[in-house]
N, C-alpha and C positions, 0 to 999 in steps of 0.2 A: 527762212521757212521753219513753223513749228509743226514737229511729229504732229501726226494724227491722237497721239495717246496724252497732248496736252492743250489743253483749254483754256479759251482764253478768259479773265477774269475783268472787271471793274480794277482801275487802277487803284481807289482806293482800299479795297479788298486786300488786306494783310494774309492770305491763306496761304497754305501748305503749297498749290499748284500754282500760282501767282510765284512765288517762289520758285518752281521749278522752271517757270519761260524764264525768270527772269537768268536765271542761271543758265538756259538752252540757249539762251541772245549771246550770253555772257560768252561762252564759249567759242557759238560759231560765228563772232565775230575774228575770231582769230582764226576760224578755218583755212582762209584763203592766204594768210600772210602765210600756214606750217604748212598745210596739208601737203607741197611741194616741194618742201627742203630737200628731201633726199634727193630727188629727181638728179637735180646738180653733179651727182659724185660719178657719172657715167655720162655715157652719150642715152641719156634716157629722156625720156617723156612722162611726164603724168599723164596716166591712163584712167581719171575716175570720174568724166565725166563724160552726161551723154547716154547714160545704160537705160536701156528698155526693160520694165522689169514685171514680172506676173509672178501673183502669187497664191498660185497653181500648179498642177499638173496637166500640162498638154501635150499631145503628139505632134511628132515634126515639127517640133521649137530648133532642133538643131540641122532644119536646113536654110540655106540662107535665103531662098523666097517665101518662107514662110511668113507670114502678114502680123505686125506685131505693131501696126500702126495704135491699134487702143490700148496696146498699154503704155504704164504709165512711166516717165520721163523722169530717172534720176542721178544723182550722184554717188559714186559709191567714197568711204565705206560707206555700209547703210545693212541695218539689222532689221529684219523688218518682223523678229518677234517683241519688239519693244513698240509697235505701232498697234492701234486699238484695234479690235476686232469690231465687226459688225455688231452694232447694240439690236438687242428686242426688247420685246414689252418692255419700251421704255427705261429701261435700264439707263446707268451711265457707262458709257462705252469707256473701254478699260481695254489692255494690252492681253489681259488673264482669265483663266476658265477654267475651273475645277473639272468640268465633265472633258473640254476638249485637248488635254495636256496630258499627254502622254508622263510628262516627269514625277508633274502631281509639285508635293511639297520641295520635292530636289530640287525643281527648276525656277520654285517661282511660280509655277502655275503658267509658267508660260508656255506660246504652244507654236511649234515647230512648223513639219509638213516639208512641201517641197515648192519651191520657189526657182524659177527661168531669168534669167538674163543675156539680154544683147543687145552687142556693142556693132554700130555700123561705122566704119571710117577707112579712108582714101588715102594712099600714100602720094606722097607729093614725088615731083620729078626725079629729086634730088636724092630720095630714097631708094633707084635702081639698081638695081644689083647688090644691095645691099643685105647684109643678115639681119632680119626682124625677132626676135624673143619678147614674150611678157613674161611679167612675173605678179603671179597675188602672193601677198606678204599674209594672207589668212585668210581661208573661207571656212565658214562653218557648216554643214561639214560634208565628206565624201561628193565635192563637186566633181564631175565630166565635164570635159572641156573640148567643143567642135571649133575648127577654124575651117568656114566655107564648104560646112555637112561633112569634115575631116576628122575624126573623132584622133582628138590630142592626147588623151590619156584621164583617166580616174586616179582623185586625190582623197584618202578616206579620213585620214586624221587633220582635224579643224585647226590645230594653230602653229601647223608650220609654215612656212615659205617656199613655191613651188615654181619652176617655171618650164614654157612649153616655148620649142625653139615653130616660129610660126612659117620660116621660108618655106618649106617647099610647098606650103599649100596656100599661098600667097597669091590674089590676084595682080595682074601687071599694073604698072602706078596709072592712077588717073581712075580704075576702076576700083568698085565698092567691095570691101569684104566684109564679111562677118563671124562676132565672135560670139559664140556662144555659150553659157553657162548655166546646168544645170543643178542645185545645190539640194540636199535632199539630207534634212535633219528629222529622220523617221523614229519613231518609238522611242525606248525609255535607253537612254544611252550618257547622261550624264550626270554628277552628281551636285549640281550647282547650273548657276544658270549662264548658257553658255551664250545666247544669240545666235542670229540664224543668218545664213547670206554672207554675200563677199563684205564684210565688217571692219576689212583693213585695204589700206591703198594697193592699188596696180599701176603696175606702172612699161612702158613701153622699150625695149632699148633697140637701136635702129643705128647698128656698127659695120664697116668693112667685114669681109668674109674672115680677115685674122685680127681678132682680137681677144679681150681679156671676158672672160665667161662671169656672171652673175659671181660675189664673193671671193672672185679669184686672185686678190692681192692680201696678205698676210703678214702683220708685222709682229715683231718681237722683239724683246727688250733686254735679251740674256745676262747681259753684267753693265751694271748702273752704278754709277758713285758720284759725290757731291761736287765732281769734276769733268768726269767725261759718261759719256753714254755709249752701247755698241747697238748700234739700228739692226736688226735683219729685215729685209723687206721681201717675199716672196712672192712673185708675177707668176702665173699662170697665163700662158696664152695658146689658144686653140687656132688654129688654120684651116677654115673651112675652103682652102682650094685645090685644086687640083697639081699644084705643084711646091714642092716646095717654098718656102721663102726665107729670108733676110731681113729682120727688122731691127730697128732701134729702140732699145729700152731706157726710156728717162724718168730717174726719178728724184724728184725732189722733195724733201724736207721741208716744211713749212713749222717754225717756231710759232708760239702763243702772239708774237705780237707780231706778226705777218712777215716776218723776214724769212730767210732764205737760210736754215741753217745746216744743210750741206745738199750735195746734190752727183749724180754720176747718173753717165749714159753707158751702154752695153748694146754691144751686138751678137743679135740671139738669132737663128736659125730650127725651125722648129718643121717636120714634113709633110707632105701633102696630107690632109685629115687625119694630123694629129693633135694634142694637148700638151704642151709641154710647160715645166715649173722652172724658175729662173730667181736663183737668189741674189742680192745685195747686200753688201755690208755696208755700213756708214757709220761715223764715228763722230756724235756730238757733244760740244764743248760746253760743260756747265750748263747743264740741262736745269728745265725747268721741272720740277715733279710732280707728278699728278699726285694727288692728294685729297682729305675729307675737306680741308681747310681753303685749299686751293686746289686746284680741279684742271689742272693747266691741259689744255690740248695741243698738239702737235697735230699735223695733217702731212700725208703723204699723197704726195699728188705723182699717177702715172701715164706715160702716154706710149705711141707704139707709134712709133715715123716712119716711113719708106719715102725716102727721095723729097724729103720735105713737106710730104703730107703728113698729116696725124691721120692716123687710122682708125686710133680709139685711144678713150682716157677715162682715168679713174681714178676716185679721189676715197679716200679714207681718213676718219679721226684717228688717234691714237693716244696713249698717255704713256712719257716715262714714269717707271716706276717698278717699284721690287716687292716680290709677294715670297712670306715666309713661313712656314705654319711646322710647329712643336711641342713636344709634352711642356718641355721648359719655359716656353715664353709663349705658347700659344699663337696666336695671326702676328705678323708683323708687317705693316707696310712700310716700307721706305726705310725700315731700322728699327722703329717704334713699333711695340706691342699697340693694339688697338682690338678693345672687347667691344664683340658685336651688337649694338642695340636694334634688333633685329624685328621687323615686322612679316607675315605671310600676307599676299596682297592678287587675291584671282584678278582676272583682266576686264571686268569691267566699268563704264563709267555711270552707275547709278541710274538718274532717267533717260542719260543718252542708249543707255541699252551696253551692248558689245561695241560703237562704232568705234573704233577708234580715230579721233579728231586728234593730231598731236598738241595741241593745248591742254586738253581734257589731259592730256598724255602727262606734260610737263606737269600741269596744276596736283597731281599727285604726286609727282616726288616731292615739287617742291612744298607742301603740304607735312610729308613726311619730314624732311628734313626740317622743317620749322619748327615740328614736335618732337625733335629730336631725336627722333631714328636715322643710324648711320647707315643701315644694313635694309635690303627688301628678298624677301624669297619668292620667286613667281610661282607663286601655288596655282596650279602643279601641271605645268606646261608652259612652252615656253612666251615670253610677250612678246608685246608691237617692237620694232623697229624705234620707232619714235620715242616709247617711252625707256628706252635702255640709252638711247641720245640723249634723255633727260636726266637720267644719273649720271650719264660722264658729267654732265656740264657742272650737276647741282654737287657733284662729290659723294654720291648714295651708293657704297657696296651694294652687289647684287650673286645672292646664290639662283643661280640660272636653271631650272629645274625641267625634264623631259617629259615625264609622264605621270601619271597618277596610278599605271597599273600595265600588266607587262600580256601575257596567253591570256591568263585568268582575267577576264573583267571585272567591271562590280555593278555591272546592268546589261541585262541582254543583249540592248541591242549596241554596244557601244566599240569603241577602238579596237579591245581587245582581239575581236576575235580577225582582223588587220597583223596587230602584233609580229607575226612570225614573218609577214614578208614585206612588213613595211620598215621595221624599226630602226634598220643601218641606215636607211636613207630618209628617216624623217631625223635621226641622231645626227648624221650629217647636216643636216640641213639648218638645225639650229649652232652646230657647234661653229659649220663656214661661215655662215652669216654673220653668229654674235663675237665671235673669236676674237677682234680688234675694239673693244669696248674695254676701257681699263678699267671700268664698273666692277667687270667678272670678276670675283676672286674665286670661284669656286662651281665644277657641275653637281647638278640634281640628277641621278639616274632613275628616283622615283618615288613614290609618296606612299607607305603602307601597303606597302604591295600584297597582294591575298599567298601569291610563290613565297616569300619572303623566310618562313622556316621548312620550305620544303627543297628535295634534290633537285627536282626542276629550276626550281628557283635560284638556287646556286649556279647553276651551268649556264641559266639569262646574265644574272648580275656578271659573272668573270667577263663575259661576254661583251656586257655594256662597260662594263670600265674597262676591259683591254681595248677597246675599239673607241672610247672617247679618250685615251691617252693615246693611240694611234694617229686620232685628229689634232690632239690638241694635249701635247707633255707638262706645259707648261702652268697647269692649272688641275688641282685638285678633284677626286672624286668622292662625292657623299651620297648617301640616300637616308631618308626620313622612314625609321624603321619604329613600331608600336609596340606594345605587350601581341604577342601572339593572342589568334582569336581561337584558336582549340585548346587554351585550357591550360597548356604547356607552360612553363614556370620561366621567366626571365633569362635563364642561366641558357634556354634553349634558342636563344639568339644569335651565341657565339659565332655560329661559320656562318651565318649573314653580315655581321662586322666584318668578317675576315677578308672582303674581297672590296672593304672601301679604306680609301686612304683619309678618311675624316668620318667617323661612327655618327651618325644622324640619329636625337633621340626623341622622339615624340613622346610628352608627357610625362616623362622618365627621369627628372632629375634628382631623384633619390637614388638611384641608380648609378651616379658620376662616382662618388667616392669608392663605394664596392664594388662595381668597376674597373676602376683605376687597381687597385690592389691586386686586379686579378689579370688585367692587361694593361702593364705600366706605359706601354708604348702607344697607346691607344688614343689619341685625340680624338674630341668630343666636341657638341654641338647642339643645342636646343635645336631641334630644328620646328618642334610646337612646343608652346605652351598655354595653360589657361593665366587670364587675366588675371584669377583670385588668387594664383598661386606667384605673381610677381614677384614678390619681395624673395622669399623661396629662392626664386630660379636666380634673381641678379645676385643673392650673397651667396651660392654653389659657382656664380661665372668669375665675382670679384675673388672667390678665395682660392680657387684651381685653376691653375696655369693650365691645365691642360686642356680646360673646356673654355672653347674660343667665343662666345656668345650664345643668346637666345633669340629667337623667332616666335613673338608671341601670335596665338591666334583669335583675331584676327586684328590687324591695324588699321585695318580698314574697311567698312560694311562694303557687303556685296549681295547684290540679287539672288533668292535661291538660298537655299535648306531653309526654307520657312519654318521659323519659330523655332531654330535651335539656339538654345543659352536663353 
């Protein structure tokens, strides 16, 4: 199927939009073989097809006799600010509209509003008494979520992963429920073009009452050598019953080339509607390491038996390997120094819009890496599922970045003013998710933040790096800090560095040496640069140990701030 916002042309017609079908075929040709990988690593379901979708504003969308027979029949993800709008006076119908976009130049010109979806579907016999959960891996933005006129909860911030547990408002099997989704990307609220709508997979998980909860398996790599490996595996499992229980914990090790390279079962005991965490050690011989070169995965696979049933199972990539980072030697994986050739990369896929198709997903790392970028910063929030699967594979570091702006926003109607009561648990949400990705070397707490040289801003930042080293020790904290925009002299940045464990410098590297002089302890990091200033930035990264790479901007075109550069 081609979007509405492309046309179709004479085959012999060498144009610009001839070019873009041919690339929209190109892609989702491969929807159907990716769009479902994940699905696999749980007792899950793909959830994207099938959605009723309006895009509009109506009353009583969120009950489930509400009549939604004429709208229209699709698959998510699916953006549906990248689909033409209605053409007049003959015009050519175009996705964009100076008069009706709220963004203006930020976005593209593209134009938001509020958009309905719903999903009708019947649990099978099989699924009795079972615990039902979804989860969207990203909707853009501040969706409401009804199960059967149940209102599940409101999600404001567009590119985390969220899930709503659906049992108890669940009809009995054999009858129809419905799910409802209200998505409402209103006024001037971001500064680049974001896409509108559920734009990322959902998907279904349908487990016994005691199992492992969405991200709840955790591995780690603690001491690596060219001989043995030490695994930690950490299970999470939740007992939605009434009474305690007893189950068995397996898990196994799966090497690169599908064997079996260790394996141990446990018996866990966890009480009646509790959550409890469950670690593992395992001890692997002659590991294979994950690397730029080679990119080797491991896989842990886990399950939860009672009496011989599997209850529930989950599966994870993983990569050995060892991350190091110093004034003296700068990044080190696996032993080896390695300087960043670092690109910033927002999330979307050009004329696909926002969807993300994991092809479109892959075809961008591997892209990058073919132009020789090692390194991607996801400016500036965090990405798909899919395409963080695509740097493990391709070998692409990733600084994994949270926000673009913390209280203070940088448009009325945007995240910020969310900020104060969402941002433990949207910070969670990327860090549980992305945590098992050997990609990561490093968090983004945030991109220029406006707090940045003020008190307030100090007491957020300690905040977000105590609580993303509470999640997650094992991995670095940075943030992309700018010249202050009041005027203030360089030097007034100081107790903004003070609370990251890797100084983020946007545009600033005339700043590395005198710098360094003044805070020897201090590693460094392009985390933007301009293109002109290339040469510049790579002979400041080759000649100081202390500055681990740059992040140029941008590596890659994206929709949105029209006609800057």
């Amino acid at each position: 199927m081609i979007p509405n916002g492309i046309r179709k042309q004479d085959s012999h017609m060498k144009t610009p939009i001839a070019l873009l079908v041919s690339f929209f075929i190109a892609i989702t040709c491969y929807a159907g073989a990716f769009g479902t990988s994940r699905a696999a690593e749980k007792n899950e379901r793909a959830f994207d097809s099938g959605w009723r979708f309006l895009r509009a504003d109506v009353s009583g969308a969120e009950v489930p006799g509400f009549d939604d027979a004429a709208w229209r029949l699709l698959d998510v993800p699916h953006d549906w600010s990248i689909e033409d709008l209605p053409s007049t006076n003959s015009a050519v119908a175009s996705p964009f509209s100076a008069t009706l976009s709220a963004g203006g130049v930020s976005t593209g010109y593209a134009v938001g509003g509020t958009g309905w979806y719903r999903k009708h579907f019947t649990l099978a016999p099989s699924d009795s008494e079972k615990n039902v959960s979804v989860c969207f891996d990203g909707v853009y933005m501040n969706a409401d979520v009804w199960l059967n006129g149940q209102h599940l909860g409101n999600h404001p911030y567009g590119y985390t992963s969220f899930v709503y547990d659906l049992t108890p408002y669940l009809k009995p099997v054999g009858q129809e429920n419905v799910l409802a989704v209200q998505v409402k990307n209103i006024g001037k609220n971001s500064r680049w073009y974001s896409g509108s709508g559920i734009y990322r997979h959902v998907r279904l998980a349908v487990t016994d009452p005691v199992h492992i909860p969405f991200w709840g398996v955790h591995v780690e790599t603690p001491d690596v050598s060219k001989t043995t490996a030490k695994i930690s595996v950490s299970t999470a499992v939740e007992n939605g019953r009434d009474v305690d229980v007893a189950v068995r914990l397996r898990t196994r090790l799966v090497s690169p080339n599908g064997k079996t390279a260790n394996s141990q079962e446990s018996e866990v005991r966890v009480p009646a509607g509790k959550q409890l965490e469950f670690a593992q050690e395992f001890t692997v011989n002659k590991p294979v390491l994950w690397s730029l070169d080679t990119p080797a995965l491991y896989r842990a696979e886990v399950e939860l038996v009672e009496s011989k049933k599997t209850l529930d199972r989950f599966a994870t990539n993983f990569g050995i390997r060892t991350l190091r980072f110093s004034v003296e030697k700068g990044f080190e994986l696996n032993g080896e120094t390695v300087k960043l050739k670092g690109g910033c990369m927002h999330h979307d896929n050009g004329p696909l819009g926002s969807v993300t198709i994991d092809r479109a997903e892959e075809r961008r790392v591997q892209l990058m890496k073919a132009y020789g970028f090692n390194a991607i910063r996801t400016s500036h929030n965090p990405p798909s599922p899919a395409f963080l699967d695509a740097c493990d594979r391709y070998g692409v570091l990733v600084m994994d970045e949270a926000f673009d702006y913390w209280e203070e926003g940088k448009n009325p109607d945007d995240y910020g003013k969310n900020f104060n009561d969402w941002w433990q648990r949207d910070l969670a949400a990327m860090i549980l998710r992305d945590r098992n990705h050997p990609s990561i070397i490093m968090w983004s707490i945030g991109n220029e933040i406006p707090q940045r040289g003020k008190e307030r801003g100090y007491v957020i930042a300690k905040e977000l790096r105590d609580e993303t080293h509470r999640l997650n020790p094992s991995r670095p904290v940075t943030e992309a800090i700018c010249a202050l925009w009041d005027g203030r002299p360089w030097s007034a940045t100081e107790n903004a560095f003070s609370f990251l464990d890797i100084g983020g410098y946007n545009y600033q590297w005339q700043q590395y040496v005198p710098d360094h002089a003044k805070f020897p302890s201090r590693i460094m990091v392009g985390t933007e640069s301009y293109p002109k200033d290339l040469y510049e930035n790579w002979q400041a990264v080759l000649k100081n140990s202390w500055v681990l790479g740059d992040f140029v901007w941008t590596s890659w075109d994206y929709l949105g701030e029209t006609g800057l550069g």
